[in-house]
Residue, then its C-alpha position, 0 to 999 in steps of 0.5 A: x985605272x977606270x973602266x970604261x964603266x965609270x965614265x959619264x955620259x949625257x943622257x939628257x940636254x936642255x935649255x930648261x933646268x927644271x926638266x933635267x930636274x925632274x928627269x933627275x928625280x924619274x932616274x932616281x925613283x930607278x934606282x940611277x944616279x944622275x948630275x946635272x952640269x952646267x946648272x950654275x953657268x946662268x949666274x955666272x954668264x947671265x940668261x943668255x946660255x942657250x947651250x943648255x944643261x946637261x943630265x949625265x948618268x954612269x955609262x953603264x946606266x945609260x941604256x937603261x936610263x935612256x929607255x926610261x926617259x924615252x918611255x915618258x918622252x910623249x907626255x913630255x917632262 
């Protein structure tokens, strides 16, 4: 059975994918996997998803990933 630490929980929403994207990249350079979900939902349903995407990191990296996002969070990404 998984821990509780294999789990994937959302770090980040939005309705615009190229910030997930480049938060991806800012996860990475830390050394944290990241999966962005719901990216392919446009082409499916069209422009009109206004739920937004989804950057989902390990539960275990998500303080850390929080902390790292929130940091950059007044120059916006």
């Amino acid at each position: 059975m998984n821990s509780n630490t294999d789990s994937l929980v959302t770090v980040l929403n939005s309705s615009l994918i190229h910030e997930l994207h480049i938060a991806q990249t800012l996860l990475s350079s830390y050394g944290i996997h990241s999966f962005v979900f719901d990216e392919n939902l446009n082409s499916i349903i069209g422009t009109a998803y206004v739920e937004g995407y989804r950057l989902k990191v390990n539960s275990a990296d998500f303080e850390k990933a929080k902390e790292i996002l929130l940091s950059i969070d007044d120059h916006s990404i």
